[in-house]
C-alpha positions as CSV (number, residue, x, y, z in Angstrom):
1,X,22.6,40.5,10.1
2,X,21.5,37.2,8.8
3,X,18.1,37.4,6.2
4,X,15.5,35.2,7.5
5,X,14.2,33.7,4.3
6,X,11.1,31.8,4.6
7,X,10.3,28.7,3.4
8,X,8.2,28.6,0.1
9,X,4.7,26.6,0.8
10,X,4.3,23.6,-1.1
11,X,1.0,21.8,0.4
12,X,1.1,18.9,-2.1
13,X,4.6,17.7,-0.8
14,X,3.9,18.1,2.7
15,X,1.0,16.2,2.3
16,X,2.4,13.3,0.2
17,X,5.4,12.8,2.5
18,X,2.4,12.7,5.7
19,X,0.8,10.2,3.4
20,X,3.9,8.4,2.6
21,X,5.2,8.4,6.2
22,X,1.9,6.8,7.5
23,X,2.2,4.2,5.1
24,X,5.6,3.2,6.1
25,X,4.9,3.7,10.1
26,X,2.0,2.0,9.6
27,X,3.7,-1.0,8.1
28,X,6.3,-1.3,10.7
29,X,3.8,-0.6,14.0
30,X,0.8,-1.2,13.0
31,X,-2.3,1.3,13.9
32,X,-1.9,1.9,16.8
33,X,2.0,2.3,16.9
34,X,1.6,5.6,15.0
35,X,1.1,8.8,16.6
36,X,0.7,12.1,14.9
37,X,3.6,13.5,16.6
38,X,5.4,10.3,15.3
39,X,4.6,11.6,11.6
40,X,5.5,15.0,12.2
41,X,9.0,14.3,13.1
42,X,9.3,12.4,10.7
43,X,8.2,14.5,7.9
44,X,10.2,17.3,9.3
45,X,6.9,19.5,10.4
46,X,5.2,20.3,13.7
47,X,2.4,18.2,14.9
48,X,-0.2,21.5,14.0
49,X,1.4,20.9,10.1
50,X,-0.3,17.5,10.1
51,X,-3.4,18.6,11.2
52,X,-3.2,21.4,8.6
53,X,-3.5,18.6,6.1
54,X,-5.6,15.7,8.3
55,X,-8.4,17.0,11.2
56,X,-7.3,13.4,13.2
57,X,-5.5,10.5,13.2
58,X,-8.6,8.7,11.7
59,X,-9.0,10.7,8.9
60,X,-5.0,10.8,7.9
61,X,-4.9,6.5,8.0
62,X,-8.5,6.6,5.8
63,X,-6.8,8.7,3.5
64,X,-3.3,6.4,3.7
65,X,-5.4,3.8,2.7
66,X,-7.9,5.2,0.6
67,X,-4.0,6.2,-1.8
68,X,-3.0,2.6,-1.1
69,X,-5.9,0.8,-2.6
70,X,-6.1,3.7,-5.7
71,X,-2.3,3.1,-6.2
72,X,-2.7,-0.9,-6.5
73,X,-5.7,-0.2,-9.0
74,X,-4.0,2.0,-11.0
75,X,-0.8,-0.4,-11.0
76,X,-3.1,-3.7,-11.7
77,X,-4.5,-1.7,-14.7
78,X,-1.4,-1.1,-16.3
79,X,0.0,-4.3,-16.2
80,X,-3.4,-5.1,-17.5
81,X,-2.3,-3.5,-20.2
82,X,0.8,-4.5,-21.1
83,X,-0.6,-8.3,-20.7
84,X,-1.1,-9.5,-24.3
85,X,-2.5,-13.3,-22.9
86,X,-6.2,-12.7,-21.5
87,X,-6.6,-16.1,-19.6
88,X,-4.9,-14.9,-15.8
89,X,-4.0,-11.1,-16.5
90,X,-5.5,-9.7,-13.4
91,X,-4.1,-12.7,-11.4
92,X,-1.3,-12.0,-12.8
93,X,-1.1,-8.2,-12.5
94,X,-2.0,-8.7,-8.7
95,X,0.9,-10.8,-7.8
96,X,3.5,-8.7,-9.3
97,X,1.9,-5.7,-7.9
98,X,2.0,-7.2,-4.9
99,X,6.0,-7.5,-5.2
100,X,6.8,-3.8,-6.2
101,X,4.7,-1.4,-4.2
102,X,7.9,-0.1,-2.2
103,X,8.0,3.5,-0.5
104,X,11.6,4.5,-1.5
105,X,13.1,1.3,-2.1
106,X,12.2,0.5,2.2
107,X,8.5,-0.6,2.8
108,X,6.1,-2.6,1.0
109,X,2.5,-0.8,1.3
110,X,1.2,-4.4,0.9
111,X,2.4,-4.3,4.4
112,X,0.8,-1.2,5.6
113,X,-2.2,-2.3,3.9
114,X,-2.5,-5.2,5.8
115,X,-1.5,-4.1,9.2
116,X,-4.5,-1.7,8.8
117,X,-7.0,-4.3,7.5
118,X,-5.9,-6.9,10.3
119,X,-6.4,-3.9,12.9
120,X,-9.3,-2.6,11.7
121,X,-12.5,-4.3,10.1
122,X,-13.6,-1.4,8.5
123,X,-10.7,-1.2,5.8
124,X,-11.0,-4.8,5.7
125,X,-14.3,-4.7,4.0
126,X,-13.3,-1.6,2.0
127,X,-10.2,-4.5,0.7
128,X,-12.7,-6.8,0.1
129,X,-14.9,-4.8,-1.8
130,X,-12.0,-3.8,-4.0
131,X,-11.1,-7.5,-4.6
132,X,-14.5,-8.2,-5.3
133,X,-15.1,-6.1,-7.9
134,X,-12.1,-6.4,-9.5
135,X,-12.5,-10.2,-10.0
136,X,-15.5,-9.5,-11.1
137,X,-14.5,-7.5,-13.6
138,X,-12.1,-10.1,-14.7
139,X,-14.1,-12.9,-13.9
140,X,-13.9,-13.7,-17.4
141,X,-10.2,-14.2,-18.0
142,X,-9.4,-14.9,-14.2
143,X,-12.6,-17.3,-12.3
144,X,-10.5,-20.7,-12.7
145,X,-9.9,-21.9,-9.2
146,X,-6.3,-22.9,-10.5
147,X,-5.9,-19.0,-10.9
148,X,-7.7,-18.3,-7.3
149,X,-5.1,-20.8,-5.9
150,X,-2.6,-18.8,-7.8
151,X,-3.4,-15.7,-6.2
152,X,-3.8,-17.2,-2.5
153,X,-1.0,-18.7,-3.1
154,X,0.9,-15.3,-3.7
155,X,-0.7,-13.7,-0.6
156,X,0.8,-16.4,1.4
157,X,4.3,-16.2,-0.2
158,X,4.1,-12.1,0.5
159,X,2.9,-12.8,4.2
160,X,6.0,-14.9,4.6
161,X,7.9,-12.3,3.1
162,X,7.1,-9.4,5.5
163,X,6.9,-11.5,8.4
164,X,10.7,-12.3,8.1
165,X,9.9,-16.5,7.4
166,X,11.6,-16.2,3.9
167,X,14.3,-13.7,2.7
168,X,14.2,-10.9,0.3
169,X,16.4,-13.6,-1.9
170,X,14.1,-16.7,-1.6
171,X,10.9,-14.5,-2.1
172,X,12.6,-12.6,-5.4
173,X,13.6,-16.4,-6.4
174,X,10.2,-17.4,-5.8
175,X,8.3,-14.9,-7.7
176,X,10.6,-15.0,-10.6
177,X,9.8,-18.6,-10.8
């Protein structure tokens, strides 16, 4: 007779891959394309494993979101950091960062990030709020309109990226350039 071994536990993991699996169904549907059930097969758990981790649908995209945003800060900052010229570091760190958040090499969360803020006003202002205080916490090294150009200018370049109206070549030309 064959030993039924179970599983060991590992709440974390489970709840980073429901996280991570948002985020990517998220980008690809938008809100309201993503069901729990949806996540759960995807994750490889049940639908009651989910809720384990997230009491609603609600509450599991806040939190996709909420690790989104805290992802891109802590990302900004350390290219912050590396940045030895002061005039334009955030600008700078925010359109690279806004070229390398991948889940696993498939998904930009830039995408899920703004499927979620175009669906629903409520993350929008939590985006907003973000970018607002981060320029303002830069506004030193990063007010000159030729940077704010800059970064709009990046926005619309990613946007054309995930929309399919430029290439994963000419974008990666692009922001080399």
């Amino acid at each position: 007779m064959k030993e039924i071994r179970q599983q060991k536990k590992q709440p974390e993991v489970i709840r980073k891959r429901i996280l991570e699996q948002a985020t990517i169904l998220v980008s690809q549907k938008g809100i309201s394309g993503v069901s729990i059930q949806n996540i759960a097969t995807a994750v490889g758990i049940t639908k009651g494993g989910v809720f384990h981790h997230f009491p609603n649908k609600k509450n599991l995209i806040e939190e996709m979101f909420n690790q989104i945003i805290l992802d891109l800060d802590q990302t900004v900052e350390y290219l912050i950091k590396r940045d030895q010229t002061e005039y334009g570091k955030f600008t700078r760190a925010y359109i690279h960062s806004s070229f390398i958040h991948q889940i696993d090499g498939v998904v930009s969360a830039w995408s899920a990030l703004s499927m979620t803020m175009i669906t629903e006003p409520t993350f929008n202002k939590i985006w907003m709020e973000w970018l607002k205080n981060r320029l303002s916490q830069h506004a030193e090294t990063d007010s000159h309109p030729d940077l704010e150009l800059l970064r709009l200018a990046a926005d619309g370049l990613w946007l054309q990226s995930i929309t399919g109206v430029i290439d994963d070549e000419q974008c990666s030309k692009l922001e080399d350039d």
